[in-house]
C-alpha positions as CSV (number, residue, x, y, z in Angstrom):
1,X,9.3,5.7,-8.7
2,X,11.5,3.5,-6.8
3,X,15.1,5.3,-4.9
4,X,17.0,3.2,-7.5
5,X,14.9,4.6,-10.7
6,X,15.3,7.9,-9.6
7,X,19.0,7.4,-8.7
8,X,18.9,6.6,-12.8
9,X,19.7,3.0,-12.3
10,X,18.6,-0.2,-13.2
11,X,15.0,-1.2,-11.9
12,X,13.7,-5.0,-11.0
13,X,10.7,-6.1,-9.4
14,X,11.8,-4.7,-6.4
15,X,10.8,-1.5,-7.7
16,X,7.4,-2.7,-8.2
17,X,7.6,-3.7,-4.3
18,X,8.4,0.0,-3.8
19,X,5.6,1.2,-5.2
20,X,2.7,-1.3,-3.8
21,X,4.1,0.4,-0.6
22,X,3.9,3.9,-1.4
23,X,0.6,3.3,-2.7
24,X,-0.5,1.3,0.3
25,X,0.9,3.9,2.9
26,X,-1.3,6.3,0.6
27,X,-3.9,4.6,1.1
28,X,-4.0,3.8,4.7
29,X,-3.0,7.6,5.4
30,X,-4.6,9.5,2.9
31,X,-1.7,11.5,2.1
32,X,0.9,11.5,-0.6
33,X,3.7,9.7,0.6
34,X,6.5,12.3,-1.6
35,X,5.3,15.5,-3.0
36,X,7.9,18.0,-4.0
37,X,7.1,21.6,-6.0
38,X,8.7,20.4,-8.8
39,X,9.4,16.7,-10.6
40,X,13.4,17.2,-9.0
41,X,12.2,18.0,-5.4
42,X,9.9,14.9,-5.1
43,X,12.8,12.6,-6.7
44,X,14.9,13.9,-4.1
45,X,12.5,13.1,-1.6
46,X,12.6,9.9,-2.9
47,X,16.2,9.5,-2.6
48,X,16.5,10.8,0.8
49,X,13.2,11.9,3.2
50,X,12.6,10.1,6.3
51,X,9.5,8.2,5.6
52,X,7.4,8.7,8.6
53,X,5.8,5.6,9.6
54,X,4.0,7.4,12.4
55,X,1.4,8.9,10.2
56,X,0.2,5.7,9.9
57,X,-3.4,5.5,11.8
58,X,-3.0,4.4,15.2
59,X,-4.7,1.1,14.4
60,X,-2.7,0.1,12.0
61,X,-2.0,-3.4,12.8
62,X,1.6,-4.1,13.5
63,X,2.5,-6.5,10.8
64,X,0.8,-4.0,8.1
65,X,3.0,-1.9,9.8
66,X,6.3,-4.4,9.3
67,X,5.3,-4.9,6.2
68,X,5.2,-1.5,4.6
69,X,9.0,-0.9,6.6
70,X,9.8,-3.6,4.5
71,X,8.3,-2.5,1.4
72,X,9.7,0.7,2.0
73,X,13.6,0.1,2.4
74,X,15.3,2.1,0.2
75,X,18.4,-0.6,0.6
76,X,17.4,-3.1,-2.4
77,X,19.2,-6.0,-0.8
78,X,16.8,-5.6,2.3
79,X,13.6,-4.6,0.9
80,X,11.2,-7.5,0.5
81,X,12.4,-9.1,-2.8
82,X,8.8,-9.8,-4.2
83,X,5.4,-8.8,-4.5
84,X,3.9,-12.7,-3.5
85,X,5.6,-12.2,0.0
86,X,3.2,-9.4,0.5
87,X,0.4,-11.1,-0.3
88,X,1.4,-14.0,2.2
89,X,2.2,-11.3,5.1
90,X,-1.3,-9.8,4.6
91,X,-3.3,-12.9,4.0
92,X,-1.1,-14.4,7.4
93,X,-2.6,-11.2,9.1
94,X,-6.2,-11.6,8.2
95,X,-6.0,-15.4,8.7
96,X,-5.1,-14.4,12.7
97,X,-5.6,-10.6,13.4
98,X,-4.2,-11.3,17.0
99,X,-0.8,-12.0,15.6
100,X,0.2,-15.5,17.5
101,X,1.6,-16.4,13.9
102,X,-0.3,-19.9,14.6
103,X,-3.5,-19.1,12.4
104,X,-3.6,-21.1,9.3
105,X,-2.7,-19.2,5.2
106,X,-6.2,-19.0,3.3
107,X,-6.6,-18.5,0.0
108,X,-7.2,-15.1,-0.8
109,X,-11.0,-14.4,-2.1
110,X,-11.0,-10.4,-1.0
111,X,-14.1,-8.4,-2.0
112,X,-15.5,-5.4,-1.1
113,X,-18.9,-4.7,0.2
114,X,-21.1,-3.5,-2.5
115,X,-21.2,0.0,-0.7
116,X,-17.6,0.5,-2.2
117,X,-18.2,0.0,-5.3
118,X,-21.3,2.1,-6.6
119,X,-18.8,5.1,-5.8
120,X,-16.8,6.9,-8.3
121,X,-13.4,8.3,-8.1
122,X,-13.8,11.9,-8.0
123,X,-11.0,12.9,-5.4
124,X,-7.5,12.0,-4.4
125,X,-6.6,8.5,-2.5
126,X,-8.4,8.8,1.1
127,X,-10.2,12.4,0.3
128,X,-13.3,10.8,1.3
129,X,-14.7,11.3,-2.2
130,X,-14.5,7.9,-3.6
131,X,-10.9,7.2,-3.6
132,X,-9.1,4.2,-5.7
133,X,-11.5,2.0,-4.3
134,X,-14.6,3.3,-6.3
135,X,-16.1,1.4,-8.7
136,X,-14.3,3.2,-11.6
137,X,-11.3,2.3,-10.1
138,X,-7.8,3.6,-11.5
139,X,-7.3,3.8,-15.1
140,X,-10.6,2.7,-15.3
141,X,-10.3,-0.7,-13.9
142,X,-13.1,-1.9,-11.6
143,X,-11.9,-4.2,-8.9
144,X,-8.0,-3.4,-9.8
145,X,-7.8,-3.8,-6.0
146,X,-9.5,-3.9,-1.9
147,X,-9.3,-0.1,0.0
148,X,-6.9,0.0,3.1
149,X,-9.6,0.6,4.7
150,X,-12.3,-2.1,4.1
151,X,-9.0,-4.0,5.2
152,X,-9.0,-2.3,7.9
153,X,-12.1,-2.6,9.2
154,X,-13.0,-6.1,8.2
155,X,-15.4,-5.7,5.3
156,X,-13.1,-8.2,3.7
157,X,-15.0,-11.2,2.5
C-alpha cells in the first residue's frame, strides 16, 4: 500500500509505481520492505520509516538502485509518474550494463532459464525455497514476472 493509500487519500498509478518497488526491493533483498506487529504499525511504517537503501546487495547496479529511490518517493509529485518508465530504465540498463547511457533500448523478450521455473513457491520472496519466481508463480500465475536475481546475474534471455 502506497504512503498516500494509507494516509486514506486518493490513489493513481503512482501507487502502483510504489508497489513494483516495494516488491522489487523485496526481491532483490529478501526481506520485507515494512512489517509492523500489527496492520497500524506497518501503515505507519509506510507513512514514515527511512527506507534503507543500503540493504540492497552490494552489487546492485546503480541505476536499479536510482530506480527503486525513484520508485520509492513517498512525495507523489517526484516519484516516477509511471510504470513504462521503469521498464525503459531497466531495459536501458540491460542494453549497456556499464552505464555510459550510449547502448541502444531493445525490446524486452525476458525469460528465465528453465531451472527457475520447475520450482514451486513454498517460502517467502528470497527464502531460497522457490520464491515468486517459481513456476507456480503468485496467485498462481506462471511467468507473472523475471526474479531480481536472474536479473541480476544475467540469466536474462
Amino acid at each position: 500500500m502506497s504512503p498516500e493509500q494509507a494516509a486514506g487519500k486518493t490513489a493513481d498509478r503512482r501507487s502502483d509505481v510504489w508497489s513494483f518497488g516495494v516488491v522489487l526491493y523485496e526481491m532483490l533483498t529478501g526481506k520485507r520492505l515494512f512489517h509492523g506487529e500489527t496492520v497500524s504499525y506497518t501503515l505507519a511504517d509506510v507513512l514514515r520509516a527511512e527506507i534503507d537503501f543500503k540493504k540492497l546487495p552490494p552489487n546492485t547496479p546503480p541505476a536499479i538502485r536510482e530506480l527503486l529511490k525513484r520508485c520509492l518517493d513517498r512525495d507523489i509529485k517526484t516519484r516516477l509518474q509511471a510504470i513504462g518508465e521503469a521498464r525503459i530504465a531497466i531495459q536501458k540498463y540491460l542494453a549497456n550494463p556499464a552505464g555510459d547511457g550510449e547502448g541502444p533500448v531493445r525490446p524486452c523478450t525476458a525469460r528465465v532459464e528453465p531451472e527457475r521455473r520447475d520450482r514451486q513457491f513454498e517460502g517467502p520472496v528470497g527464502s531460497g525455497s522457490g520464491g515468486a519466481e517459481g513456476s507456480a508463480g503468485v496467485h498462481g500465475h506462471a511467468e507473472l514476472g523475471v526474479g531480481a536475481e536472474a536479473v541480476m546475474q544475467g540469466r536474462i534471455r
